[in-house]
C-alpha positions in Angstrom: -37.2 51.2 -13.3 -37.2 48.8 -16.4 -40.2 47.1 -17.3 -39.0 43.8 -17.5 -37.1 42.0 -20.7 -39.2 43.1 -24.0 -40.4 46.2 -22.0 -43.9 45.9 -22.3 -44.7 44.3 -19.1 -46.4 46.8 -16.8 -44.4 48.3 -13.9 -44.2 46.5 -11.1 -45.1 49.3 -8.8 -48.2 49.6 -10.2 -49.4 46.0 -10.2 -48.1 45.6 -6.4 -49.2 49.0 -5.2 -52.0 48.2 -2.8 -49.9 45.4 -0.7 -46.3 46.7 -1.5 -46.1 48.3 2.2 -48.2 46.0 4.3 -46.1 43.4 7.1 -44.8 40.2 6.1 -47.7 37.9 7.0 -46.5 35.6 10.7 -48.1 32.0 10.7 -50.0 31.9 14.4 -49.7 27.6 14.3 -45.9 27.5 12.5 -42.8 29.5 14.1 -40.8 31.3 11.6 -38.2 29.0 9.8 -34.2 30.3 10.8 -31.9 32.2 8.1 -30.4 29.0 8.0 -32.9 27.0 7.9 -34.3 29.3 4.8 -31.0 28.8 3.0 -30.5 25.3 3.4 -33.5 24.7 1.2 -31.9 26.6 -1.5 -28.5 24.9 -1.0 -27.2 22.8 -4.0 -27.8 19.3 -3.7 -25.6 16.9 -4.8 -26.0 16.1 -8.6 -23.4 13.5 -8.8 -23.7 11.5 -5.8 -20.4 9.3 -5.1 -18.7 11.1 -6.9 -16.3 12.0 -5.0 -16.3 8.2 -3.5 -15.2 7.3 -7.7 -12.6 9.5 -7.5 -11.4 8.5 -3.8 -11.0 5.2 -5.2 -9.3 6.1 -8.7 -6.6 7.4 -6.5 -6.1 4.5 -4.3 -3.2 2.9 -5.3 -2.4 -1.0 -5.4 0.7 -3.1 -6.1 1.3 -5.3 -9.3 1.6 -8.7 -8.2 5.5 -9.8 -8.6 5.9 -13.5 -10.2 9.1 -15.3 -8.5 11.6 -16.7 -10.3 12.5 -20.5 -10.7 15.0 -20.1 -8.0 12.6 -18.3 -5.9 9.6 -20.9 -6.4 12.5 -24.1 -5.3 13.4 -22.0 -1.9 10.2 -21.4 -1.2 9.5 -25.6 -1.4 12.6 -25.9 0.1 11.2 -23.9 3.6 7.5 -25.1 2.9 8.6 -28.8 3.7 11.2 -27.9 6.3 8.3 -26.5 8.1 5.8 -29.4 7.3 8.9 -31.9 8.5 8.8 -29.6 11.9 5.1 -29.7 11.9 5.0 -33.6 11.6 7.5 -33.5 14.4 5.1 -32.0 17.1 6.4 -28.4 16.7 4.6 -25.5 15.4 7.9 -23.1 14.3 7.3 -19.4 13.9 7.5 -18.1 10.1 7.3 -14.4 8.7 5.2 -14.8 5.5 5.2 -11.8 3.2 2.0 -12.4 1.1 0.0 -10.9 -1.8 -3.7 -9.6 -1.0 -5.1 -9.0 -4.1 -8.1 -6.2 -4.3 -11.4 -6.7 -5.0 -12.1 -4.1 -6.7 -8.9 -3.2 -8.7 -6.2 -5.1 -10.8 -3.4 -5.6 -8.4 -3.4 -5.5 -4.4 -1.3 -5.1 -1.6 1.7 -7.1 0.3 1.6 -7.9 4.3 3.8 -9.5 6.4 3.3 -11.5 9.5 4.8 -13.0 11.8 2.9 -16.2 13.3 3.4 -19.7 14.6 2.0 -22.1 11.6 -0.9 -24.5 12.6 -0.2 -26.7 9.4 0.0 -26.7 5.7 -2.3 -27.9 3.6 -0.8 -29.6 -0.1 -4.0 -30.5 -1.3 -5.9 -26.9 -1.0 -2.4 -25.2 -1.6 -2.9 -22.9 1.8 -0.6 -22.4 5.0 -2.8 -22.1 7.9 -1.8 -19.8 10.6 -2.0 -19.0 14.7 -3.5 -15.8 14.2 -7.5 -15.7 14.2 -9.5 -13.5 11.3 -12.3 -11.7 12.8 -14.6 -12.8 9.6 -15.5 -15.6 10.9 -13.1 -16.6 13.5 -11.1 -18.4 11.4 -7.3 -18.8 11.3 -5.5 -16.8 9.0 -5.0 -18.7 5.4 -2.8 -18.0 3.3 -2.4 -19.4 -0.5 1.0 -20.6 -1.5 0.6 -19.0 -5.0 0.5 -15.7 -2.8 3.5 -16.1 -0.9 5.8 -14.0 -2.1 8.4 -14.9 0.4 8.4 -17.2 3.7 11.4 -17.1 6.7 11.5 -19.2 9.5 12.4 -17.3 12.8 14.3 -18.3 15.6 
């Protein structure tokens, strides 16, 4: 048997002779820990912690936000005070809005659309306010006109 890295330690046969062959000592007060148990304590921990979340959300994708046109921007005024002339007549006409949600944490977001009867539009906050309740809160779903990418009445 080697005698350790410069070879001048003494043999360890020697040094651990007279206990070398007794039993593993039991604890009387503490039952012996499992294998796994034993193991677990040796595990790796985890150096980097989120790590993995960091790269989870790297890999998340999001859409750009597309700009409309001048075209685009009149129909959408165009439907915007059809609706409020409806509105202002007593009826509350269902729209599908397809809308920008930007992300908080990244540059860019996602588009939704719904479909929902409109409870009113307000010009001077720039939001349509729809018949659908937001759990935050238990509000009704807003929705900024800067974000509407497109808006359909439905029959």
């Amino acid at each position: 048997m080697a005698k350790g890295i410069t070879g001048k330690e003494p043999d360890p046969r020697e040094v651990y002779a007279d206990i070398i062959d007794h039993p593993r000592w039991v604890s009387p007060k503490h039952p012996p820990m499992s294998l796994y148990d034993r193991a677990a304590q040796f595990a790796p921990f985890a150096a980097l912690t989120g790590f993995e979340d960091m790269i989870g959300e790297e890999a998340r994708t999001v859409d750009n936000k597309i700009e409309p046109g001048e075209e685009d921007l009149e129909e959408l005024n165009r439907t915007l005070n059809r609706i409020g002339t409806e509105i202002a007549g007593g009826r509350k006409p269902v729209v599908s809005v397809t809308y920008f949600i930007p992300d908080p944490l990244k540059t860019g977001g996602i588009y939704e659309t719904v479909t929902e009867k409109v409870r009113r539009i307000d010009g001077t906050a720039r939001k349509i306010i729809l018949d659908r309740m937001v759990s935050v809160g238990g509000s009704f779903l807003e929705i900024g006109i800067e974000n509407i990418l497109e808006i359909r009445e439905e029959e």
